[in-house]
matplotlib code that plots the C-alpha trace (Angstrom):
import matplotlib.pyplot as plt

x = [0.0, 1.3, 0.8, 0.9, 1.9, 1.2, 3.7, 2.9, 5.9, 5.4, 6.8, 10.0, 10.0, 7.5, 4.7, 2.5, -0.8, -2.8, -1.9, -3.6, -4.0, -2.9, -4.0, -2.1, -5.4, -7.4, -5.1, -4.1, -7.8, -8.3, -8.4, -7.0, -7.4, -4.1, -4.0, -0.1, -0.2, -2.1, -2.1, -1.8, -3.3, 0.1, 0.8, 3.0, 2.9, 2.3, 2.7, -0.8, 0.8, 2.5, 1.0, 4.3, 5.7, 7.9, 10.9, 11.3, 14.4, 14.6, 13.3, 13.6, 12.6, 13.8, 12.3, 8.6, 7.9, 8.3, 8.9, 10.8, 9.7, 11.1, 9.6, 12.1, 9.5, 8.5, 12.1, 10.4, 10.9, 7.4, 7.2, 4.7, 4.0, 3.3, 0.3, -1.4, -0.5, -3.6, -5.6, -4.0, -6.6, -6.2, -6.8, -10.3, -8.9]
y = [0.0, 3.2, 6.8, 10.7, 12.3, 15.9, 18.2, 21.3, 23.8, 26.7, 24.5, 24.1, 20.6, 20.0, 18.5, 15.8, 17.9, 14.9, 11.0, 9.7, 6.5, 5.9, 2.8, 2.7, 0.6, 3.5, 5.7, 3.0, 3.2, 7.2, 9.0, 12.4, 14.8, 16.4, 19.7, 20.7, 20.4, 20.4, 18.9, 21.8, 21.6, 21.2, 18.5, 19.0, 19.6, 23.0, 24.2, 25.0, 27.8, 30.0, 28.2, 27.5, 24.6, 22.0, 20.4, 17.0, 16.3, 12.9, 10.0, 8.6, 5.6, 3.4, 3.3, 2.9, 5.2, 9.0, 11.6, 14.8, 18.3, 21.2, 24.9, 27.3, 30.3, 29.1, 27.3, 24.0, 20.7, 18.7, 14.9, 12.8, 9.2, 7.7, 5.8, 9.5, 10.1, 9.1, 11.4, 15.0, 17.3, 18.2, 22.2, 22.8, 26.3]
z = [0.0, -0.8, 0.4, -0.2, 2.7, 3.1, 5.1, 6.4, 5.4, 8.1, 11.6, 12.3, 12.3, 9.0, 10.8, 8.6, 8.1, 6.2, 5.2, 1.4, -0.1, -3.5, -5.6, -8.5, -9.7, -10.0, -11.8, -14.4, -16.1, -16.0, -19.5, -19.4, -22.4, -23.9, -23.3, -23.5, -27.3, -30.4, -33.8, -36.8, -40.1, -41.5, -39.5, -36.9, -33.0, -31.6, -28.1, -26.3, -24.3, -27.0, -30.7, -31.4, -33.5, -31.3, -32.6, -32.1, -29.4, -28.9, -27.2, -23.8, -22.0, -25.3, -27.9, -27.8, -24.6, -24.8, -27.1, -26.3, -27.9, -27.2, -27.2, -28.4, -27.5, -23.7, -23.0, -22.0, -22.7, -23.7, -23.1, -25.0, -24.2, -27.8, -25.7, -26.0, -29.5, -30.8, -28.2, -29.2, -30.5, -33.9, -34.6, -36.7, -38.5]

ax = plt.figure().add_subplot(projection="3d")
ax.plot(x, y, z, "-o")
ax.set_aspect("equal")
plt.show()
Protein backbone atom coordinates (compact mmCIF):
# COMPACT_ATOMS: atom_id res chain seq x y z
CA UNK A 1 0.00 0.00 0.00
CA UNK A 2 1.32 3.18 -0.76
CA UNK A 3 0.82 6.81 0.41
CA UNK A 4 0.92 10.70 -0.23
CA UNK A 5 1.87 12.28 2.70
CA UNK A 6 1.16 15.90 3.05
CA UNK A 7 3.69 18.19 5.11
CA UNK A 8 2.87 21.30 6.37
CA UNK A 9 5.93 23.80 5.44
CA UNK A 10 5.39 26.67 8.12
CA UNK A 11 6.84 24.45 11.62
CA UNK A 12 9.97 24.05 12.35
CA UNK A 13 9.95 20.60 12.32
CA UNK A 14 7.47 20.03 9.03
CA UNK A 15 4.71 18.48 10.79
CA UNK A 16 2.49 15.78 8.63
CA UNK A 17 -0.81 17.88 8.13
CA UNK A 18 -2.82 14.85 6.16
CA UNK A 19 -1.86 10.99 5.15
CA UNK A 20 -3.62 9.73 1.36
CA UNK A 21 -4.01 6.55 -0.11
CA UNK A 22 -2.86 5.85 -3.48
CA UNK A 23 -3.98 2.83 -5.62
CA UNK A 24 -2.10 2.74 -8.51
CA UNK A 25 -5.43 0.57 -9.66
CA UNK A 26 -7.37 3.54 -9.97
CA UNK A 27 -5.06 5.67 -11.76
CA UNK A 28 -4.06 2.98 -14.43
CA UNK A 29 -7.78 3.15 -16.13
CA UNK A 30 -8.29 7.24 -16.01
CA UNK A 31 -8.35 9.02 -19.53
CA UNK A 32 -7.00 12.44 -19.36
CA UNK A 33 -7.42 14.80 -22.38
CA UNK A 34 -4.06 16.43 -23.91
CA UNK A 35 -4.00 19.66 -23.29
CA UNK A 36 -0.08 20.66 -23.50
CA UNK A 37 -0.18 20.36 -27.34
CA UNK A 38 -2.10 20.42 -30.41
CA UNK A 39 -2.07 18.92 -33.85
CA UNK A 40 -1.78 21.79 -36.80
CA UNK A 41 -3.33 21.62 -40.07
CA UNK A 42 0.14 21.23 -41.55
CA UNK A 43 0.75 18.48 -39.55
CA UNK A 44 2.98 19.02 -36.87
CA UNK A 45 2.91 19.59 -33.02
CA UNK A 46 2.35 22.97 -31.62
CA UNK A 47 2.70 24.20 -28.07
CA UNK A 48 -0.80 24.97 -26.33
CA UNK A 49 0.77 27.79 -24.30
CA UNK A 50 2.55 29.96 -26.97
CA UNK A 51 0.95 28.15 -30.71
CA UNK A 52 4.26 27.49 -31.39
CA UNK A 53 5.74 24.58 -33.53
CA UNK A 54 7.94 22.04 -31.30
CA UNK A 55 10.93 20.44 -32.58
CA UNK A 56 11.34 16.98 -32.11
CA UNK A 57 14.35 16.34 -29.37
CA UNK A 58 14.55 12.86 -28.90
CA UNK A 59 13.26 9.97 -27.25
CA UNK A 60 13.62 8.65 -23.83
CA UNK A 61 12.59 5.61 -22.00
CA UNK A 62 13.84 3.37 -25.31
CA UNK A 63 12.26 3.33 -27.89
CA UNK A 64 8.59 2.93 -27.75
CA UNK A 65 7.90 5.15 -24.63
CA UNK A 66 8.33 8.99 -24.82
CA UNK A 67 8.93 11.60 -27.10
CA UNK A 68 10.85 14.84 -26.25
CA UNK A 69 9.69 18.28 -27.87
CA UNK A 70 11.05 21.23 -27.19
CA UNK A 71 9.57 24.92 -27.22
CA UNK A 72 12.05 27.32 -28.44
CA UNK A 73 9.52 30.32 -27.48
CA UNK A 74 8.55 29.14 -23.68
CA UNK A 75 12.15 27.30 -23.05
CA UNK A 76 10.40 24.05 -21.95
CA UNK A 77 10.95 20.69 -22.69
CA UNK A 78 7.43 18.66 -23.72
CA UNK A 79 7.20 14.86 -23.11
CA UNK A 80 4.68 12.77 -24.95
CA UNK A 81 3.99 9.22 -24.22
CA UNK A 82 3.34 7.73 -27.81
CA UNK A 83 0.25 5.85 -25.74
CA UNK A 84 -1.37 9.53 -26.00
CA UNK A 85 -0.54 10.08 -29.50
CA UNK A 86 -3.62 9.15 -30.79
CA UNK A 87 -5.57 11.40 -28.21
CA UNK A 88 -3.98 15.01 -29.20
CA UNK A 89 -6.62 17.31 -30.46
CA UNK A 90 -6.18 18.21 -33.92
CA UNK A 91 -6.78 22.19 -34.62
CA UNK A 92 -10.27 22.76 -36.69
CA UNK A 93 -8.93 26.30 -38.48
Amino acid sequence: MKFRIMVDGAGSRGDVIARERIDPAMSSSVSADVVTVYMALDGGLHHSRCSQRLALHGQRAGQELELDFYCLTCAERVTIAFRVLSRIPVADD
